[in-house]
N, C-alpha and C positions, 0 to 999 in steps of 0.2 A: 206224140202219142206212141204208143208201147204196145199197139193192137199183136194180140197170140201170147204175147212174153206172158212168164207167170214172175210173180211178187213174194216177197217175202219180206210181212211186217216185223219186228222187232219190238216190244216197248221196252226204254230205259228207265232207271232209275238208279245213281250209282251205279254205272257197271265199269266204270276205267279201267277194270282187269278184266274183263272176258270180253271187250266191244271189237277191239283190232284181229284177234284171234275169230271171234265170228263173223265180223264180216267177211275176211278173209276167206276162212272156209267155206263161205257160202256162193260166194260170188265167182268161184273158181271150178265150182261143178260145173259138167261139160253142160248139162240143160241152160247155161248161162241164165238163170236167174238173175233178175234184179233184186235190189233193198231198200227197205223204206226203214229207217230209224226214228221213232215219235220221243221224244225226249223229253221228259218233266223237270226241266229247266235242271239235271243233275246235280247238290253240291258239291260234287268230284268234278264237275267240266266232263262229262260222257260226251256233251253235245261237241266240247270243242274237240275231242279226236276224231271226231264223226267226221266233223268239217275238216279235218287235214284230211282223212280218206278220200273225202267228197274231190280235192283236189286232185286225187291220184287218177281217180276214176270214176268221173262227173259224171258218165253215161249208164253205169251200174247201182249209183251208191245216193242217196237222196235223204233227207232231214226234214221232218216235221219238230220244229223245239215249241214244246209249251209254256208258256208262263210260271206252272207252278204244279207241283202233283194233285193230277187228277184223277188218278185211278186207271187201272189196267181196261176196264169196259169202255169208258170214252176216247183212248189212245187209239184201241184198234179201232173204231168205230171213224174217227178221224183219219186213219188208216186207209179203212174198208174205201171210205169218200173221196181221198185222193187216188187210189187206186182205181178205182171205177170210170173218177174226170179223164183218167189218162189211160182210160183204153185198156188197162191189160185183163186178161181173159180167167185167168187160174191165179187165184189170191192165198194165199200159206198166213198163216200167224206160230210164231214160234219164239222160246222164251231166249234171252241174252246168256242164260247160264249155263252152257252145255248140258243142262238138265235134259236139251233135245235133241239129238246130234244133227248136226247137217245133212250128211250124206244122207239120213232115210229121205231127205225129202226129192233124190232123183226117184226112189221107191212110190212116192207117195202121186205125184205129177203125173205117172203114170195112167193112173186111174180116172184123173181126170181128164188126160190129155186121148186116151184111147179106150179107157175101158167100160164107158157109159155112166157114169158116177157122178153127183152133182156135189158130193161134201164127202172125202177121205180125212178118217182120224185116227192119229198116230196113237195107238189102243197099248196103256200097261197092262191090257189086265183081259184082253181076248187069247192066249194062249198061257196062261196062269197069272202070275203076281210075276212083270220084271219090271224092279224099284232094285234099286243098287245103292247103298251109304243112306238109307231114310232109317230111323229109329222106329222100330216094332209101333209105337202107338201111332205113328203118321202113316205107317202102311195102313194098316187099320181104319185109320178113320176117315183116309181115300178110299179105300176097297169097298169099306161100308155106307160112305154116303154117294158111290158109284151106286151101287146094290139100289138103295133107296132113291135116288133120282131116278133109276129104271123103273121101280114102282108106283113111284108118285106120276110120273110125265106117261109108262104106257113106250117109250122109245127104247126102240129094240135094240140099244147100245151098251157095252159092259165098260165102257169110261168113258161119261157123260159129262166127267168134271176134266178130261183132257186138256190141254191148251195147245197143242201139237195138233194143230187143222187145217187144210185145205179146204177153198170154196170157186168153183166155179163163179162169177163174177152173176149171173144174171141169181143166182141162187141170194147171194147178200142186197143186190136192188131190189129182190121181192121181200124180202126180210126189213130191209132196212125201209119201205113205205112204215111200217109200224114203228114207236116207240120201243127201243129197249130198256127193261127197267132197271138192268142191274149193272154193276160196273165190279163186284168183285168175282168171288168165287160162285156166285151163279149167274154171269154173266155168259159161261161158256154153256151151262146145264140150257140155258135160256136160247143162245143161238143155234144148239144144233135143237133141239125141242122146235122149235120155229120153222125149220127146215123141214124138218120131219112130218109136220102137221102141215103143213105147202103141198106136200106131195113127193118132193124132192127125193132123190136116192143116194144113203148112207152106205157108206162100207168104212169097216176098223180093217187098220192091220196093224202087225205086232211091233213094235218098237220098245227098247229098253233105256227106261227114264233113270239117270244116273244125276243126283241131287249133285249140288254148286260145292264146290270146291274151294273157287275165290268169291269175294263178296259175301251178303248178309241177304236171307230169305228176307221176301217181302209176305211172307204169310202170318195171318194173324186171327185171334180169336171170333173179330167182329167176323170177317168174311166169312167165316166158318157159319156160323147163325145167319147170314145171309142166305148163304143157299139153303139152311136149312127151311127157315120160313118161308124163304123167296117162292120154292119149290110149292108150296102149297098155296099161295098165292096165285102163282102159275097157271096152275092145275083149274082153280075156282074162277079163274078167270076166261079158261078156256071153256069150262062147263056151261056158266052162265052167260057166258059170250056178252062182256062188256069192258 
C-alpha cells in the first residue's frame, strides 16, 4: 500500500514515442510520484515498453494492459479503482502526449496536499486562451464548448473539458458510488460536474497545453457530440433526480 503518495494515471493508446520520455519525466520530480499506465492493449506494443520500465523501477512504475480499446472514461475509472485499492491519497490523470507537461503537476499536488482543495485542474483557459500548435477552429471549439459546459452544468470552471486533473482520493470514492455515463469527451465535463455538486472544492490553475508532436490525436467527431448531448443529459438528470 502507497498510503500519502500521490499517482499519476496515464491512458495509452499507441504511444511508443512519448511513453519512455513521460514516464521518465514524471517519476523523477522531487514529490516522487508514482505511475499507473492503463494500456488498450497498443498495436505499437506501448504496453511492452511500459513493462521494461516496470523493470527498472518496480516500486514507481505499474501497468494496467486491457484487452482491447476501451475508451479513455473507463481506463481512468479502472485507474481511479486501483489507485484507491492501494491506498494513495492525491490521484492526477494526465494525457501520454506532452500535451500536459509534467513538472505543473509538482504545481498542482500542491493544493491538494496543503491548500484545502479536494479537485485541482490544470486550466487552458483561466488566465486567457494558452493552446500552443492547435489550429484556429480546435481552439474554438474547446473555448466554446468550455463556455457552454459552464452554462449547461452551473460549475464555476472555465475548462471543464480539461484532462489535466487532480483528485484527492475520498473525492473519486464518493463519485465513483454513482454510475459514470460517459467515457469520451464528456467524460471529464461529467466527473468534475460530480464533484462539484458533492460539495467538494475546485480550484483551476494556469497551465499551457502544447498539442502532440509525435503520434496521432485520438479526437474525433463522435466524442465531440457526446459532450454535446451528454451535457444536457446531465443537466435533466440532475433536475429531475433520476
Amino acid at each position: 500500500m502507497y498510503k500519502g503518495k500521490s499517482l499519476v494515471i496515464i491512458p495509452s493508446y499507441n504511444e511508443s514515442e512519448n511513453i519512455i520520455d513521460i514516464i521518465n519525466d514524471t517519476i523523477k520530480l522531487k514529490e516522487s510520484f508514482h505511475l499507473l499506465i492503463v494500456d488498450d492493449n497498443s498495436p505499437d506494443k506501448t504496453y511492452k515498453i511500459v513493462e521494461e520500465e516496470m523493470i527498472k523501477n518496480p516500486k514507481k512504475i505499474f501497468l494496467i494492459r486491457r484487452k482491447k480499446k476501451l475508451g479513455l472514461g473507463t481506463a481512468y475509472i479502472e485507474g481511479f479503482k486501483w489507485a484507491i485499492d492501494h491506498g494513495y491519497k492525491r490521484i492526477f490523470e494526465m494525457d501520454a502526449d506532452y500535451s500536459h507537461d509534467p513538472k505543473d503537476l509538482s504545481r498542482m499536488n500542491v493544493f491538494l496536499d496543503n491548500d484545502g482543495y479536494d479537485v485541482v485542474i490544470g486550466s487552458r483557459y483561466i488566465s486567457g486562451v494558452n493552446v500552443i500548435n492547435w489550429p484556429i477552429q480546435r481552439v474554438l471549439l474547446s473555448y466554446f464548448a468550455s463556455i457552454y459546459a459552464r452554462l449547461v452544468t452551473g460549475v464555476p470552471v472555465k475548462d471543464l473539458t480539461s484532462g489535466f486533473v487532480g483528485y484527492k482520493s475520498s473525492v473519486l470514492k464518493s463519485v465513483l458510488k454513482e454510475n459514470v455515463m460517459f467515457n469520451g469527451y464528456a467524460f471529464q465535463i461529467e466527473m468534475k460536474f460530480k464533484a462539484f455538486s458533492k460539495g467538494f472544492k475546485l480550484i483551476e490553475i494556469p497551465i499551457i497545453f502544447t498539442d502532440r508532436t509525435k503520434g496521432e490525436s485520438k479526437m474525433s467527431l463522435s466524442i465531440v457530440w457526446e459532450a454535446v448531448f451528454g451535457l444536457l443529459l446531465i443537466k435533466i438528470k440532475q433536475v429531475f433526480k433520476f
